[in-house]
C-alpha positions in Angstrom: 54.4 44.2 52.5 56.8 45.7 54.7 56.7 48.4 57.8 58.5 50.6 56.0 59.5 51.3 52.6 62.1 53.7 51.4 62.0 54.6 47.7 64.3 56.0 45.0 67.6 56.4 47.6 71.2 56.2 47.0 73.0 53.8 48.9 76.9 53.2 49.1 77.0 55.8 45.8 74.2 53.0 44.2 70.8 55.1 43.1 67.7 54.3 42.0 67.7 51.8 45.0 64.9 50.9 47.5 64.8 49.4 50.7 62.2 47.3 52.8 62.3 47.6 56.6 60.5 44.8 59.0 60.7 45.9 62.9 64.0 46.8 63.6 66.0 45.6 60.7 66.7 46.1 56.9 65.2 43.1 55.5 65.5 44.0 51.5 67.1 46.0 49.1 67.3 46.1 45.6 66.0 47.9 42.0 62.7 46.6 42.2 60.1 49.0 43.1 58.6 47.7 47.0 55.6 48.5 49.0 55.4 49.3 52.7 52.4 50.4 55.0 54.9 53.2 55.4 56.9 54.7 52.0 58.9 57.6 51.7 59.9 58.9 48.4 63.7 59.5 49.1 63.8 61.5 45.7 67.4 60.5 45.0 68.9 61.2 48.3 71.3 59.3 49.9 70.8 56.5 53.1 73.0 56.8 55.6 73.2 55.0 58.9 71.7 57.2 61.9 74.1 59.4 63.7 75.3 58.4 67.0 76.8 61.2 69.3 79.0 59.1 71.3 79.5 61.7 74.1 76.8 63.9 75.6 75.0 65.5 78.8 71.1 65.4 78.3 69.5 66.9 81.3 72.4 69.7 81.2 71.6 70.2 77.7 67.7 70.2 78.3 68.5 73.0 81.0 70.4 74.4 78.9 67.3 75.8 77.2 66.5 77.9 80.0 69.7 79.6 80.5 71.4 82.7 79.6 74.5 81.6 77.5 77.3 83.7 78.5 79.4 82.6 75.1 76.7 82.8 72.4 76.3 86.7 72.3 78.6 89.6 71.3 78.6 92.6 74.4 80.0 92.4 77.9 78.5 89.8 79.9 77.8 92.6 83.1 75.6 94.4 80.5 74.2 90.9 79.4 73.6 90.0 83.3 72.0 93.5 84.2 69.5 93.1 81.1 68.8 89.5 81.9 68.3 89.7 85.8 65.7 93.2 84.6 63.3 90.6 83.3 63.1 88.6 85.9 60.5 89.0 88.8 61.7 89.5 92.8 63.6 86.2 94.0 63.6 84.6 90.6 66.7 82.4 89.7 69.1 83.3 87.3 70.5 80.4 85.2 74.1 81.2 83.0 76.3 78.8 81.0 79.5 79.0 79.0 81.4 81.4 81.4 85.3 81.6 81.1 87.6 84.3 82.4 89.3 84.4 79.2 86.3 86.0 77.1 84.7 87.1 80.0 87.1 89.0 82.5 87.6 87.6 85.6 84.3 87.0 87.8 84.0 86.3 91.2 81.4 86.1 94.1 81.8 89.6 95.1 81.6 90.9 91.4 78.7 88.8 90.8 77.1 90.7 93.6 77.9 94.1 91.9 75.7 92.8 89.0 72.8 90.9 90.4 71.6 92.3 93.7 68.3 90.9 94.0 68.7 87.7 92.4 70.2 84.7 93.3 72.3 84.1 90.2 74.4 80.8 89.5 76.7 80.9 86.7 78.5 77.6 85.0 82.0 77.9 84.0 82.4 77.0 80.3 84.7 73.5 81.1 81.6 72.6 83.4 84.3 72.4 86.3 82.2 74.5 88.9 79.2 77.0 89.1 79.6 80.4 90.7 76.9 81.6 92.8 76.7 85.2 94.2 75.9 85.7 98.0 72.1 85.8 97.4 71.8 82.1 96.0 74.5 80.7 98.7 72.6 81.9 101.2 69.1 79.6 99.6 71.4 76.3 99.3 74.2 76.7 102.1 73.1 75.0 105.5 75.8 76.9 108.7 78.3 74.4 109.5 76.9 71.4 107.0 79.1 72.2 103.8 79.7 69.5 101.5 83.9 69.3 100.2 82.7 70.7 96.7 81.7 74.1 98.8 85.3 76.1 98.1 86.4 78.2 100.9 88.6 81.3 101.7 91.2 80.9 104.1 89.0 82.1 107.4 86.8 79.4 106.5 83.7 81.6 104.4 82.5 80.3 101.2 84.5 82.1 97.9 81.1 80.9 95.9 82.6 78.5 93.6 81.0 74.9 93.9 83.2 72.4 92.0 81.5 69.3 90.2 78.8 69.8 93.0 76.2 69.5 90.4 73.8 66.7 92.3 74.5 68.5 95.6 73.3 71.4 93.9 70.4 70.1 92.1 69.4 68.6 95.2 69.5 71.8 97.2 67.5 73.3 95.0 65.1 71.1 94.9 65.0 70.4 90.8 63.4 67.8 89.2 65.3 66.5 85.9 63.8 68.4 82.9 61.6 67.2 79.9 64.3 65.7 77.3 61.3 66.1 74.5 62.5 69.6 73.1 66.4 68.3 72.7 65.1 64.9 71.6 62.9 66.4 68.4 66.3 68.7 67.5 68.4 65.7 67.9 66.2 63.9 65.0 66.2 66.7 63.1 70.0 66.4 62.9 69.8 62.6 62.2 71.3 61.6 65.5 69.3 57.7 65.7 72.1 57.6 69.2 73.3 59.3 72.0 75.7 57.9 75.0 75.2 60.5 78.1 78.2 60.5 79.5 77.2 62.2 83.1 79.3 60.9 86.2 76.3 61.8 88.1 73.9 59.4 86.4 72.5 57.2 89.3 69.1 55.1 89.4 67.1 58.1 89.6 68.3 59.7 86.5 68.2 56.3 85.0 65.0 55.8 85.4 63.7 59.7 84.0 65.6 58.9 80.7 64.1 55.7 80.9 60.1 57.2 81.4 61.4 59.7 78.4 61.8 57.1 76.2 58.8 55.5 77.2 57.0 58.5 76.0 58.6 59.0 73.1 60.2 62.5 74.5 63.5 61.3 73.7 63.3 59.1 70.1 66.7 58.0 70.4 68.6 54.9 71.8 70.2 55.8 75.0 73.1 54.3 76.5 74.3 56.0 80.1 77.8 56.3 81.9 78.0 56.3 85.2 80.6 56.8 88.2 78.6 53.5 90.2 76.4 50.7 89.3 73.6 51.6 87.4 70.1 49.2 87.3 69.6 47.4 83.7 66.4 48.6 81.8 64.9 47.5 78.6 65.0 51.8 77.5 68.6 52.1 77.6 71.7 50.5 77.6 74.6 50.3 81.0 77.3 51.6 79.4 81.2 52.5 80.6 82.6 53.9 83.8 82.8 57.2 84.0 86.0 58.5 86.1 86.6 62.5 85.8 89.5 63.6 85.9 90.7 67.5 87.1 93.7 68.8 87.1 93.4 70.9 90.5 92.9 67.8 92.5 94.1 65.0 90.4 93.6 61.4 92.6 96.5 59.1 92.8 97.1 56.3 90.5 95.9 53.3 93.1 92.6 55.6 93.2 92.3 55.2 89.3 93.4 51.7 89.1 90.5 51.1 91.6 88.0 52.5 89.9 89.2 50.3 86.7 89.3 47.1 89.0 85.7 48.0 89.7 84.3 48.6 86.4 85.9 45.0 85.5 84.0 43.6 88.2 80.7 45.5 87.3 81.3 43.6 83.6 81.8 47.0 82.3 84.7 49.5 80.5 86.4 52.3 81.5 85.9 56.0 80.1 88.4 58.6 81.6 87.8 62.0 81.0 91.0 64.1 80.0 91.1 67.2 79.0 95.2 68.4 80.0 98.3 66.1 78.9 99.0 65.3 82.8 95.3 64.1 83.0 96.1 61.6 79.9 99.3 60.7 81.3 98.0 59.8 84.8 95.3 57.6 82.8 97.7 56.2 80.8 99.8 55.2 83.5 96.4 53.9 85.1 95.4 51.7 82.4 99.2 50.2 81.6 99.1 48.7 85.0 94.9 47.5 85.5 95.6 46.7 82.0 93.1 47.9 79.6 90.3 46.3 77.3 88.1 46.6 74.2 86.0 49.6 74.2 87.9 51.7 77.4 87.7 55.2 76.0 89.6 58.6 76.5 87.0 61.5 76.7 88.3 64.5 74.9 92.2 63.9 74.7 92.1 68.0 74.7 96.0 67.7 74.3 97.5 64.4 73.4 101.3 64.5 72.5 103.2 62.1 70.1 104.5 59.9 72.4 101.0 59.7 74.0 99.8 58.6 70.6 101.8 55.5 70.6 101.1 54.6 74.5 97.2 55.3 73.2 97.6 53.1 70.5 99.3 50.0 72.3 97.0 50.1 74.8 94.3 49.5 72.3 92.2 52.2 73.5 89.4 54.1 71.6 89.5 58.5 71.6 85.7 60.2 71.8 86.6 63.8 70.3 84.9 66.7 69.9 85.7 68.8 66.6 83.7 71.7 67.1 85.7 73.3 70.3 88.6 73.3 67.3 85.9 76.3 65.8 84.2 77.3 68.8 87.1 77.6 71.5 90.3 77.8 69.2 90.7 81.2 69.6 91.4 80.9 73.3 93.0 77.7 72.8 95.9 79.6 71.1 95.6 82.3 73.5 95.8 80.1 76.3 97.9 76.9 75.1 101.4 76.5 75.1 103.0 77.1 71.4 104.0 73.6 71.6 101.2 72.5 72.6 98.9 73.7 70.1 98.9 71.3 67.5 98.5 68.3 69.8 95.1 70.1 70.5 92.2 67.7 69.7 93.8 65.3 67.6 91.9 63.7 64.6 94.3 62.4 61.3 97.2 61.0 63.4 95.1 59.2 65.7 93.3 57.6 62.6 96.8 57.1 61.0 98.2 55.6 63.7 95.3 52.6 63.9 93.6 54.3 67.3 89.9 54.1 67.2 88.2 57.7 66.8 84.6 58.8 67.3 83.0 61.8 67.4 81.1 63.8 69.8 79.3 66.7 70.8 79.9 67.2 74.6 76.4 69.5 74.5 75.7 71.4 76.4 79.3 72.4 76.1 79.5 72.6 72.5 76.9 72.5 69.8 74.7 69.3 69.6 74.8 69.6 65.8 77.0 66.7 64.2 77.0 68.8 60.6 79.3 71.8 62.3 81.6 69.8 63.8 82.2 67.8 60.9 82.9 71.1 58.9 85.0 72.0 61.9 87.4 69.2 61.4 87.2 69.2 57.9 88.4 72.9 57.8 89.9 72.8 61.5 89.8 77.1 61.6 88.5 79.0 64.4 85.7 81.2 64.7 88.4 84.0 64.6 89.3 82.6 60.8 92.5 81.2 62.1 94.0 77.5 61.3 94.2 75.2 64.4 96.2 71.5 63.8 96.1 71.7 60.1 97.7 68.4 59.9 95.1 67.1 62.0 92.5 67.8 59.0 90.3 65.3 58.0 88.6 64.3 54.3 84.4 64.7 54.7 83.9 61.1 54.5 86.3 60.8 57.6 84.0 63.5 59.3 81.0 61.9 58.4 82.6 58.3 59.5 83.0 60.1 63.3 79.5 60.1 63.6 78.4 56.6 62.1 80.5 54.0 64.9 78.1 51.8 66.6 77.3 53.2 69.9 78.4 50.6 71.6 81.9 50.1 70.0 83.0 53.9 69.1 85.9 52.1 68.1 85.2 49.7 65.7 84.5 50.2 62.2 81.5 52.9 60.8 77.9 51.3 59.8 77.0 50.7 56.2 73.4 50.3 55.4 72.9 46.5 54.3 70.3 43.9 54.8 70.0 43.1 58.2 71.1 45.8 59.5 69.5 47.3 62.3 66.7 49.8 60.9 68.4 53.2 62.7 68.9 55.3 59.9 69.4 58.8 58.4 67.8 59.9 54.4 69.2 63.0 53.3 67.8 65.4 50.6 70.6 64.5 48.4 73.3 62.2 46.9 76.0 61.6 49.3 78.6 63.2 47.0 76.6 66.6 47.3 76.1 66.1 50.9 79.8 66.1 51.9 80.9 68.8 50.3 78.4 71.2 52.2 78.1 68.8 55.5 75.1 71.0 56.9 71.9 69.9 58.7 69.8 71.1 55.8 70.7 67.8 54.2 68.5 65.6 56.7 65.9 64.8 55.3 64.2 62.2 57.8 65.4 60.3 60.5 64.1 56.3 61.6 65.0 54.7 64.9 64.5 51.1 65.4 62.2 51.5 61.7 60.4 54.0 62.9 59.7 57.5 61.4 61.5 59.9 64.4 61.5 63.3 61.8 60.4 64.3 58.5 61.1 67.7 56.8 58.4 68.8 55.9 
């Protein structure tokens, strides 16, 4: 008798398999018929291993929820601001994501004031770099005289409104307790995401231990593993995973700054994500790394723009890329508005970096970009834009290779994807269909259940 019992599956292009799950592991598979105090009649379909997103923001996400998203909707974004802030009653705060100047228009304290007079209004540029409040909501979280560095100011000293990667300051002004993962948890399952590796440089103990009471309750189904820009406290819930050093072009550190926070991370037993975005971000980290000297599992987050001769420093260095396919769809537009012509097609990298033996995972970056692993595997199957236009053709990869992204261990992006096999830890993903039929639609519709640690996290119905 087993815990679990999955029935009439494909597995590795093999059907008319079934599988017996004990605890946390695969413990039989085979053409003989099984029982389990648990069965579910796979009807053909295909196992896969769960899907791990390998690079998100969970409490942003969960806010996310509440939010006005300022690059979801068609219409100008005053119109957008004036409907939203008409709903809202007298001092209520307004929440807005996904700004950027170049679908926008320009926005700035002043102009936010034109457009939400009674309001205190915050708005999150789309790279997540800094929020934007108008003069109502500075006035609720700015103490005379006592502004922290991330506070921008004018030249006579007054605030412009811009708060750059202030986002605990913030949170702590306003006096806002870390929201309910449960909502983002259940839609995670229901995309077969058994994973997820929050890669927030603000994680501390605190926000530790919330995800940690989440999983407790079952709110969020999935294993957890957190970054971090300090030490974090061990838990049984989730897993201490690398240090996170963020990187911004506008006030880049100097290299002994990096190579501190490396030395650091060595000492805390722990490896090294750097997030860059711009090719002088990647170079500095580069440089970084060639001197500290780098180890398994040290990650690049993003490599936005990663030239050839990057490529080759990456792939000596022995370091693993996180990537996130679907800003190829979602932001390519602007990308070749924006981007130098030379530039373009170094723009999130996929086939050379496999080609040239560097480790490549996939991620969503969500809130940032959708948390749905199916689109951005379509995305850098097809690599177009919303717009219809190719982005990095060459960079195109096969749906198996898509699909491979999203199946690295969690710990080891890196390494090699998960097969389902016995013994193999029981975090897995049944889809309504043989794998074969599967990839060449790569849509969500295909996830059939989801099992974490051999439990039973989602079920279409």
């Amino acid at each position: 008798m087993f815990d679990l019992v999955l029935s009439n599956i494909e597995i590795e292009g093999q059907a008319g398999l079934h599988a017996g799950l004990r605890g946390q592991r695969i413990v039989e598979i085979g053409k003989q018929h099984l029982h389990g105090r648990e069965e579910i009649d796979g009807k053909g379909g295909a196992l896969i291993p769960g899907l791990a997103d390998q690079h998100i923001h969970l409490f942003s996400l969960a806010a996310q929820r509440e939010s006005l998203r300022a690059d979801d909707q068609p219409g100008s974004l005053a119109q957008r601001l004036s409907d939203a802030v008409s709903k809202l009653g007298p001092h209520a705060w307004l929440r807005v994501t996904g700004y950027h100047e170049s679908t926008c228009g320009p926005l700035d304290r002043e102009g936010l004031d034109r457009l939400t007079q009674n309001n205190p209004v915050r708005v999150q540029h789309q790279s997540g770099a800094y929020w934007l409040l108008n003069t109502l909501a500075l006035g609720k979280v700015l103490e005379p005289g006592n502004w922290p560095e991330c506070v921008e100011r004018e030249a006579d000293g007054n605030p412009t409104g811009r708060i750059w990667r202030g986002d605990a300051w913030l949170n702590d002004r306003l006096g806002r307790t870390p929201p309910s993962l449960g909502a983002i948890g259940r839609q995670m399952a229901a995309f077969g995401i058994s994973s997820v590796t929050d890669a927030s440089v603000t994680n501390d103990a605190r926000s530790a231990q919330h995800i940690a009471q989440e999983i407790r309750a079952g709110a969020l189904p999935q294993r957890a593993i957190l970054m971090s820009a300090g030490e974090l406290p061990p838990a049984a819930e989730y897993s201490v995973g690398p240090v996170k050093i963020l990187l911004d072009d506008a006030s880049l550190p100097d290299i002994e700054t990096i190579i501190g926070r490396i030395d650091a991370a060595r000492r805390w037993h722990r490896a090294v994500a750097v997030h860059c975005v711009t090719a002088t971000e990647l170079a500095l980290t580069l440089a970084a790394f060639a001197t500290a000297g780098s180890r398994e599992r040290d990650r690049i987050e993003h490599g936005g723009i990663i030239s050839r001769e990057a490529i080759e420093q990456i792939a000596s260095l022995g370091l693993t890329v996180v990537t996130q396919p679907s800003f190829v769809f979602e932001r390519g537009d602007r990308y070749l508005r924006d981007v130098e012509e030379e530039d373009a097609n170094s723009l999130y990298r996929a086939a050379s970096l496999i080609e040239s033996g560097i480790g490549l995972a996939g991620s969503s970056d969500a809130p940032y970009s959708t948390v749905d692993p199916w689109a951005a595997m379509r995305s850098a199957v097809h690599r177009v834009t919303r717009g219809g236009q190719a982005l990095g053709k060459d960079e195109r990869l096969s749906p198996p290779q898509a699909l491979d992204l999203y199946l690295k261990d969690a710990g080891s992006p890196g390494g090699a994807p998960r097969k389902v096999c016995i013994g193999a830890q029981s975090d897995l993903c049944l889809l309504a269909a043989p794998l074969r039929d599967v990839l060449a639609d790569l849509s969500a519709d295909a996830v059939a259940a989801t099992i974490v640690g051999g439990h039973i996290v989602y079920q279409a119905s």
